[in-house]
C-alpha positions in Angstrom: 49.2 49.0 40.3 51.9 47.4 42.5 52.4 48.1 46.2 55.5 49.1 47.5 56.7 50.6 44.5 59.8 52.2 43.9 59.4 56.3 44.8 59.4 58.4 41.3 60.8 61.7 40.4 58.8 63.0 37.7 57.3 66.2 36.5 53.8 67.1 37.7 51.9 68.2 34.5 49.4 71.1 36.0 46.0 71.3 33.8 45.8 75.1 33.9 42.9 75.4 31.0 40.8 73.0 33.6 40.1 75.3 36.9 37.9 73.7 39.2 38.2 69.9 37.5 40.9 67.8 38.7 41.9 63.9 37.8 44.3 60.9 40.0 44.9 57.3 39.3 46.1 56.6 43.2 47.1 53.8 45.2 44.7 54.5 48.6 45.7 52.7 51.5 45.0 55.2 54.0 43.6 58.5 54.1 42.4 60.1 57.5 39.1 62.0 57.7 39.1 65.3 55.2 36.8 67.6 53.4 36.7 69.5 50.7 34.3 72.3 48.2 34.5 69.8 45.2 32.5 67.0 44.1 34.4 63.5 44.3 33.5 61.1 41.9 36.1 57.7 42.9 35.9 54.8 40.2 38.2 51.3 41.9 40.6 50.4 39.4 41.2 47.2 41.3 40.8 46.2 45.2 38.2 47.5 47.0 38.3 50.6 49.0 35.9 51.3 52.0 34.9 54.9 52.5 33.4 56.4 55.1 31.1 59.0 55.8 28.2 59.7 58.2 28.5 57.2 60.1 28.2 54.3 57.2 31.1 52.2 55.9 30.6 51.9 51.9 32.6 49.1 50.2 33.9 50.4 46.7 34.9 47.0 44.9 36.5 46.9 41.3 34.1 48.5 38.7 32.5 50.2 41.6 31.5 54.0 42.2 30.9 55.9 44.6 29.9 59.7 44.5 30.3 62.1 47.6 29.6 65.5 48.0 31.2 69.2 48.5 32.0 69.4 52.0 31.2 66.0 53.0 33.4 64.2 55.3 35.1 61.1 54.5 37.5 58.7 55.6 39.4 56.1 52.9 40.9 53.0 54.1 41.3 49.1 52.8 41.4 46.2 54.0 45.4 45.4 53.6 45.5 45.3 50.0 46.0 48.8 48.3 43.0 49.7 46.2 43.7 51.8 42.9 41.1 54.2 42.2 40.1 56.7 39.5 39.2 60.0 41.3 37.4 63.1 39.7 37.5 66.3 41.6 34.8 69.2 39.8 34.1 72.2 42.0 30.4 73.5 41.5 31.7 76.7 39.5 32.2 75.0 36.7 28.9 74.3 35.3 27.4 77.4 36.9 27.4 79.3 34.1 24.6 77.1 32.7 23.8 75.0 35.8 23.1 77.7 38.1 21.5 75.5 40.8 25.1 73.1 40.8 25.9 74.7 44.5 22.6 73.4 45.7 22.9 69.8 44.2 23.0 66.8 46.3 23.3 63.4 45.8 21.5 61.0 48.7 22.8 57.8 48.1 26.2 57.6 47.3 26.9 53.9 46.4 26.6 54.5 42.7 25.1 50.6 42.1 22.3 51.1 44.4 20.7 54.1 42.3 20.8 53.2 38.8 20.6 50.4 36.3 23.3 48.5 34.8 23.1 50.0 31.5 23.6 53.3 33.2 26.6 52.1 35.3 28.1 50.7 32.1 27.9 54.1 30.3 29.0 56.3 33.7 32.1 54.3 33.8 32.7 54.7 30.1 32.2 57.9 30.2 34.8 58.6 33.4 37.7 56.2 32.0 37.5 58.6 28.2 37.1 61.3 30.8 40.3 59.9 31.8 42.3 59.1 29.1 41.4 62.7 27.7 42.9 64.5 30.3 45.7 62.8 31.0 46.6 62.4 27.3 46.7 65.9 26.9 46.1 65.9 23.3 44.9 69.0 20.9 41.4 70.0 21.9 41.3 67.9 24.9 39.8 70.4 26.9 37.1 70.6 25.1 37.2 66.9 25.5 37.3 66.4 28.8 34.1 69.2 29.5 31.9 67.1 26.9 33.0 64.3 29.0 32.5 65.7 32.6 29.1 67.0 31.4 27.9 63.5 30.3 29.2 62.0 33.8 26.8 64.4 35.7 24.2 63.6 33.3 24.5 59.7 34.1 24.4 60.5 37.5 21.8 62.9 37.2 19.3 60.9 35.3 18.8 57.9 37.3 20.9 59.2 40.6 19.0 60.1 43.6 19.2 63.8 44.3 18.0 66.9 45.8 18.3 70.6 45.9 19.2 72.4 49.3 17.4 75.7 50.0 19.3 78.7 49.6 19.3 78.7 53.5 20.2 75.2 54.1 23.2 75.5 51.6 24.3 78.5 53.8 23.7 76.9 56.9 25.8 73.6 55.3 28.7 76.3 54.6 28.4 77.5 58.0 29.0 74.2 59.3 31.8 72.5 56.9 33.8 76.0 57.8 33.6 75.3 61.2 35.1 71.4 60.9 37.5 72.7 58.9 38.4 74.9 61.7 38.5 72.4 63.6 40.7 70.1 61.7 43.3 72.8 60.9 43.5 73.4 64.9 43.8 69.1 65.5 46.3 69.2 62.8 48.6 72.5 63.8 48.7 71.4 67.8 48.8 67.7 68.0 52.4 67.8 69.3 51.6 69.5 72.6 48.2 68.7 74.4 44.7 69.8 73.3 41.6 69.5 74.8 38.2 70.6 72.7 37.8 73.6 75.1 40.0 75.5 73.3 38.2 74.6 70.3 34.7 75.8 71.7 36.3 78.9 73.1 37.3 79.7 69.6 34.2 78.9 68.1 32.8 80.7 70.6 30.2 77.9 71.4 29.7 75.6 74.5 31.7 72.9 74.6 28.9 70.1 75.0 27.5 71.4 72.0 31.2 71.1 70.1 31.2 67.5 71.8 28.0 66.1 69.5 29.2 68.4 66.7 32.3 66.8 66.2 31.2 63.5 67.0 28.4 63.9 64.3 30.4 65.0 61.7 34.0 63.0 62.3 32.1 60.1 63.7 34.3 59.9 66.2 35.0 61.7 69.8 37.8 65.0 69.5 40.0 63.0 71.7 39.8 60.1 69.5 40.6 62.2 66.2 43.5 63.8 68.0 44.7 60.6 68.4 44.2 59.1 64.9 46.0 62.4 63.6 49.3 61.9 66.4 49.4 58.1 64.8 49.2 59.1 61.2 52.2 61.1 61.9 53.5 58.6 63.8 52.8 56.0 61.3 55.0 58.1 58.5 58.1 58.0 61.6 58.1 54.8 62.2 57.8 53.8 58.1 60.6 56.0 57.0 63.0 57.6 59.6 65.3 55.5 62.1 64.3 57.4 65.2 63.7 55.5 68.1 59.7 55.1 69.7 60.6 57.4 72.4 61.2 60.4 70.3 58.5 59.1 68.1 55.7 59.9 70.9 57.8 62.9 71.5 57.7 64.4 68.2 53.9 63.0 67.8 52.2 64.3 70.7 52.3 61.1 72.5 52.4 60.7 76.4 54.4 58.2 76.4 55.3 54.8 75.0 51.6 53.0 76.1 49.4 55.6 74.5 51.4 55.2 71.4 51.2 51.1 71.7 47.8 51.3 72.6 46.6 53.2 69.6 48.9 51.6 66.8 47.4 48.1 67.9 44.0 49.6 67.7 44.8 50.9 64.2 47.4 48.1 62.9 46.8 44.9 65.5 50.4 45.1 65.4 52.9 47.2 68.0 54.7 49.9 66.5 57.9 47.9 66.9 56.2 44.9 65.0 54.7 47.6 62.2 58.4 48.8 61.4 59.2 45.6 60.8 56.2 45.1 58.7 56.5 48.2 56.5 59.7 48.6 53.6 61.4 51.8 54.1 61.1 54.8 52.0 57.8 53.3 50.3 56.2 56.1 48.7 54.2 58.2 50.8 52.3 61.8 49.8 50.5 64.0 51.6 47.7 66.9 51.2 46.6 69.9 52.7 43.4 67.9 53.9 45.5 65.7 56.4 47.8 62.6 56.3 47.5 59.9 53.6 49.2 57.1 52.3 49.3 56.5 49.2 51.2 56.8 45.4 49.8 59.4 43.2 50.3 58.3 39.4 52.4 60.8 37.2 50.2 61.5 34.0 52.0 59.0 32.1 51.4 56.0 34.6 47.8 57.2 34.9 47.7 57.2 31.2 48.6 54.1 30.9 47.1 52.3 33.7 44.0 53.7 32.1 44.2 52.4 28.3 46.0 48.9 29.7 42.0 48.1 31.3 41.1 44.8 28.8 37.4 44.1 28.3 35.6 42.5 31.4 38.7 44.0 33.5 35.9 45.2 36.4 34.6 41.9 36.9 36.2 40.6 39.7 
């Protein structure tokens, strides 16, 4: 659980036997807004990580949970000090078989504290660290395991959670919708280099462009210009941590008009310049990304997660 840890070559173990379930001990320091179809269960490890989504900003502190929704979009970042996390990823499919209704479930509160007892939170968090250890061990029958173990998680969360059903039309019209800001996205995130305007967005939605103005604002929390933006610095973030290139070819590769649009956004994001947040950052820190956008952090092989996992002592989430 270090920061600024040596990068890692190691194997990357794929659970194959487990469709639709998937496990990370990471190091979250930054992730820009992303969706995705799965439920996301995120347990802090240590630090505290502040997610957002709807327009709240949620503290996760150590022992903390929080539990978002399929298609729900949320932002990670700390507050200087990495925060490692516990993160379990089920897609709806899984328990469809016997939980047809799955799709349609939705949790409304999302801080895990504020919706059920201690007692319960004790026995959720239990249940997600042997969730845990079980898959990352990888040992005979441990997918048998790990399904015992997810089902009990959802039934924790189910039991004292606060929760609803959608419609059958309000879970299509929430499709509709996520599809769309996924569109979205994928556009911000394939043209950021050259200019952009939201426009071209509405005229391939095929939708007026004041109504894509509230849309995005209501679902990123945050104007299109102002996303575009955030997704030129992340890139530019990654240049300035790990490649010698100068800040003029820097806002050249990133989209950037020119050296004060560049300045201006990295001090709103940092409070430092980008020459002064080179200086800050060691190069070659390890840095992955995902298909949902730019992130920084260090994903944990199965070993380290393993064993980050069976080193937590007794009383570890008391901070």
């Amino acid at each position: 659980m270090t920061e600024g840890s040596d990068a890692m070559e190691y194997e990357i173990i794929q659970h194959d036997q487990l469709r639709g379930i998937k496990l990370l001990v990471d190091d979250i320091s930054y992730r820009t807004p992303h969706t995705h179809r799965e439920f996301e269960l995120i347990l802090a490890l240590s630090g505290t990580l502040i997610v957002s989504c709807l327009g709240e900003q949620i503290p996760v502190k150590q022992g903390e949970m929080i539990i978002l929704n399929p298609w729900q979009t949320h932002e990670f970042h700390t507050e200087g000090k990495i925060c490692t996390c516990l993160v379990v990823q089920m897609q709806p499919d899984v328990f469809r078989g016997y939980f047809p209704s799955v799709g349609r479930l939705r949790f409304q509160t999302y801080a895990i504290k504020d919706m059920m007892s201690e007692d319960r939170m004790n026995a959720l968090r239990k249940a997600a660290i042997e969730l845990g250890i079980a898959y990352f061990s990888m040992e005979p029958l441990y997918e048998l395991v790990c399904m015992r173990l997810l089902a009990q998680v959802f039934e924790h969360l189910m039991r004292d959670g606060d929760w609803t059903l959608l419609s059958s039309k309000q879970a299509q019209r929430e499709t509709v919708v996520q599809r769309r800001l996924e569109r979205v996205m994928q556009f911000v995130q394939e043209n950021y280099q050259q200019k952009i305007f939201l426009w071209q967005v509405a005229e391939q939605e095929r939708l007026s462009e004041s109504y894509m103005t509230h849309f995005v604002q209501e679902h990123l929390n945050m104007s299109f210009q102002d996303y575009v933006a955030l997704t030129r610095f992340e890139h530019a973030r990654r240049l300035l941590e790990s490649t010698d290139m100068t800040i003029v070819e820097i806002c050249g590769e990133c989209g950037f008009s020119d050296r004060r649009y560049l300045n201006k956004v990295c001090l709103q994001q940092t409070g430092m310049s980008p020459k002064e947040y080179r200086k800050s950052q060691t190069k070659g820190r390890d840095r992955q990304t995902s298909s949902g956008g730019l992130t920084v952090e260090h994903i944990y092989s199965d070993e380290e997660a393993l064993t980050c996992l069976q080193d937590l002592t007794p009383g570890w989430e008391v901070q």
